[in-house]
C-alpha positions as CSV (number, residue, x, y, z in Angstrom):
1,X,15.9,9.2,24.9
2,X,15.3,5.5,26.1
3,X,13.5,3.2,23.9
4,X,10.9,2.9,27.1
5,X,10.4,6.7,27.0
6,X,9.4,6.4,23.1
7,X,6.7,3.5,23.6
8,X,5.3,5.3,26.7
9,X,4.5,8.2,24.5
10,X,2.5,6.3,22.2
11,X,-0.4,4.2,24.0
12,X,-1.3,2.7,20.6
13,X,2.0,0.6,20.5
14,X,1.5,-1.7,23.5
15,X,-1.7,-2.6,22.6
16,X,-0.5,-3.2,18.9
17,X,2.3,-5.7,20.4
18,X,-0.4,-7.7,22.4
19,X,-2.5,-7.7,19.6
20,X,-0.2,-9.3,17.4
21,X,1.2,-11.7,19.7
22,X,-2.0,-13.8,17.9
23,X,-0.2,-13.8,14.5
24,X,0.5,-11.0,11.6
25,X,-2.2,-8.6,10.5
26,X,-3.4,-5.9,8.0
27,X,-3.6,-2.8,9.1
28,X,-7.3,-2.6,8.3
29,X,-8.4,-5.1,10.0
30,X,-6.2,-4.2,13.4
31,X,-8.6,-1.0,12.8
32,X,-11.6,-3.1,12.9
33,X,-10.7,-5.3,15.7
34,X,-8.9,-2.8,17.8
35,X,-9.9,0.3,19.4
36,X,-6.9,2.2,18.2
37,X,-8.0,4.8,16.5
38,X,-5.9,5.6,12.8
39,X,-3.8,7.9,13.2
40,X,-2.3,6.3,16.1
41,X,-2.1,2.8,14.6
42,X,-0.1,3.9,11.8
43,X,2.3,6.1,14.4
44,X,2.7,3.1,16.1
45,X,3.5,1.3,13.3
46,X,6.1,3.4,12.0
47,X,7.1,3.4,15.5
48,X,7.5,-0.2,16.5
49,X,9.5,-0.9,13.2
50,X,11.7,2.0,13.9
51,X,12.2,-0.3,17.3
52,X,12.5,-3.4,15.4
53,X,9.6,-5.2,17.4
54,X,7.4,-5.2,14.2
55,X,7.9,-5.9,9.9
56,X,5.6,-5.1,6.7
57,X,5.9,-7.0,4.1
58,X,3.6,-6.8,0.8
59,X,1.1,-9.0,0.5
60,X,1.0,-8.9,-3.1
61,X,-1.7,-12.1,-3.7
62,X,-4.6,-9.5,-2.8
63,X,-5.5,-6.6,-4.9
64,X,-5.1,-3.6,-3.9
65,X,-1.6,-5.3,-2.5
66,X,-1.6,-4.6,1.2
67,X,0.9,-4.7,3.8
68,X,1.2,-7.5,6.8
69,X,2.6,-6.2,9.7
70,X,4.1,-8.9,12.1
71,X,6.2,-9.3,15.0
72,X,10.0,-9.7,15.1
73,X,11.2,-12.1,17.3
74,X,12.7,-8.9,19.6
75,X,8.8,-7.9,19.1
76,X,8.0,-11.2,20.7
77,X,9.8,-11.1,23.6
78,X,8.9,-8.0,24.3
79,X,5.2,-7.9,23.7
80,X,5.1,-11.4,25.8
81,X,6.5,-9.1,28.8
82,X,4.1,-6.7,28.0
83,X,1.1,-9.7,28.4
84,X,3.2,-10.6,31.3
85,X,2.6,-7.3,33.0
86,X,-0.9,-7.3,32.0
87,X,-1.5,-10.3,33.4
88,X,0.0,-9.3,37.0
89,X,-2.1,-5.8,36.8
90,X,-5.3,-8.0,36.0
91,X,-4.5,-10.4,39.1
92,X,-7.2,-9.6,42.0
């Protein structure tokens, strides 16, 4: 299956990449400033790192630890086409 094919069938995942083109998150607060519902944030996670666009590492200076979830630099690239695309589909 292309890579392409596996992101289309999860809508959560683009707007995960555009939301972490800002800088690297928890997952609980992508929840509360996203409208990406659970379930589908955590698909996309597993999804996007399966890609390579995305990392978790532990934060381990909070308790309970939690993870940060980040762009790679592939992830980068890609979700600035993404915003690219966005950008052209917003143009009037």
């Amino acid at each position: 299956m292309p890579k392409i094919k596996a992101l289309e069938t999860q809508s959560g995942a683009m707007r995960l990449l555009l939301y972490l083109l800002k800088g690297p998150s928890y997952v609980t607060l992508i929840l509360d400033e996203t409208d990406i519902p659970n379930i589908q944030l955590l698909r996309s996670i597993d999804l996007l790192e399966k890609l390579k666009l995305i990392q978790k590492r532990v934060d381990s200076s909070t308790y309970p630890k939690r993870n940060i979830i980040s762009l790679t630099e592939k992830g980068k690239l890609v979700a600035m086409k993404v915003q690219e695309i966005e950008d052209l589909l917003n143009e009037n």
